[in-house]
C-alpha positions as CSV (number, residue, x, y, z in Angstrom):
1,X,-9.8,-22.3,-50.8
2,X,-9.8,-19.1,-48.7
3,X,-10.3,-19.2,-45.0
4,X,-10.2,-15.8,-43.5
5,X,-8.2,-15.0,-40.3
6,X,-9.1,-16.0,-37.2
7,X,-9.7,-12.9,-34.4
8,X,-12.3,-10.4,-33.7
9,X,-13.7,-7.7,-35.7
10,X,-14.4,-4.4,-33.1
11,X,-16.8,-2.2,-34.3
12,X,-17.1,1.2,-32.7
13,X,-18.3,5.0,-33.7
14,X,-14.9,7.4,-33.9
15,X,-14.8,11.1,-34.0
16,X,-14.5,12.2,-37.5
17,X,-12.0,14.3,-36.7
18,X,-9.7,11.6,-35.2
19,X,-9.9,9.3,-38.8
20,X,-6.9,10.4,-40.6
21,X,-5.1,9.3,-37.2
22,X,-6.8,6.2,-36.9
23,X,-6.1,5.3,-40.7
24,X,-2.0,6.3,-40.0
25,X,-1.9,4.5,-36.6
26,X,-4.4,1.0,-37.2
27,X,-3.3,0.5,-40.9
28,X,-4.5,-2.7,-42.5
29,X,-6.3,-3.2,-38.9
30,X,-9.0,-0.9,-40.3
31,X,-10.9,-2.9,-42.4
32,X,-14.3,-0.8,-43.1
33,X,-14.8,2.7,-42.7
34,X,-18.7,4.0,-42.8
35,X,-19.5,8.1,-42.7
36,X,-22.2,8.3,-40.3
37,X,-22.7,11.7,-40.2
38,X,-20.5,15.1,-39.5
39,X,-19.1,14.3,-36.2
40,X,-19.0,10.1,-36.2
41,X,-17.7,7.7,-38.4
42,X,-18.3,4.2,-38.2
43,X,-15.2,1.8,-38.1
44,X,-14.3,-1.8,-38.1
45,X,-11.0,-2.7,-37.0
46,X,-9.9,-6.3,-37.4
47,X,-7.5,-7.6,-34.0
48,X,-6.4,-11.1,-33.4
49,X,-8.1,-11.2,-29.8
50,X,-10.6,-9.1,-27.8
51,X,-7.0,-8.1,-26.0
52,X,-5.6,-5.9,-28.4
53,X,-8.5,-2.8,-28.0
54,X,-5.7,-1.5,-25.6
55,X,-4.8,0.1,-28.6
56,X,-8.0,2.1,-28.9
57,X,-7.5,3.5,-25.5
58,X,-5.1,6.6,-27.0
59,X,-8.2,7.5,-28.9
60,X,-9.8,8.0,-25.6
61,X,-13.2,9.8,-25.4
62,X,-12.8,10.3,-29.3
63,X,-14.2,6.6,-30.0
64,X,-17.1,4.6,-28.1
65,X,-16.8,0.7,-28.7
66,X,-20.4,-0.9,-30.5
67,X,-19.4,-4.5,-30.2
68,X,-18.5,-7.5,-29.3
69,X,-19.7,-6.8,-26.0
70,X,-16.6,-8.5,-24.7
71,X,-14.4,-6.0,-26.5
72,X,-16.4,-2.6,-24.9
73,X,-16.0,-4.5,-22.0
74,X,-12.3,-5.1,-21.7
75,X,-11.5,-1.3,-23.1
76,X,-14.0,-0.2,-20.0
77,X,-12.1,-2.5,-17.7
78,X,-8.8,-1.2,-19.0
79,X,-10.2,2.4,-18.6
80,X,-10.5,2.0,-15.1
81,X,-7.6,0.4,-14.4
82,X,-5.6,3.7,-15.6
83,X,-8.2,5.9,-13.6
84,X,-7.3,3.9,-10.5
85,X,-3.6,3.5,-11.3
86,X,-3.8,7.7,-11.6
87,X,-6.2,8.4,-8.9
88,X,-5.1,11.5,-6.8
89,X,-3.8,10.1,-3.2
């Protein structure tokens, strides 16, 4: 029988302009694409923990995490951590 894998699905709203990147760089991590309208597209990208949205951060104000709240958390906390870490002195 078929079990699917374990891990989180993210979803999150990217600038349209930003998909062909986001195809290239996530791969078979990006497991539904939805055209909302001109300037969003709805994704899904499968991870194997709430962890790996780090790799959304290059996509920076170009994407806005939906859901799991745990996962919009964690790429807000990691946000701020590089503001702090490259506050001016």
């Amino acid at each position: 029988s078929f079990h699917p894998e374990p891990g989180v699905e993210v979803h999150a709203l990217l600038r349209s302009t930003r998909l062909d990147l986001a195809q290239r760089i996530l791969g078979t991590r990006l497991v539904n694409i939805t055209n909302t309208d001109d300037d969003w597209t709805s994704i899904v990208v499968h991870y194997p923990d709430v962890e790996s949205v780090r790799q959304l951060l290059q996509f920076g104000d170009h994407i806005r995490i939906l859901n799991p709240t745990e996962a919009a958390a964690r790429f807000h906390d990691l946000a701020a951590q590089i503001m702090q870490a490259h506050a001016a002195s």
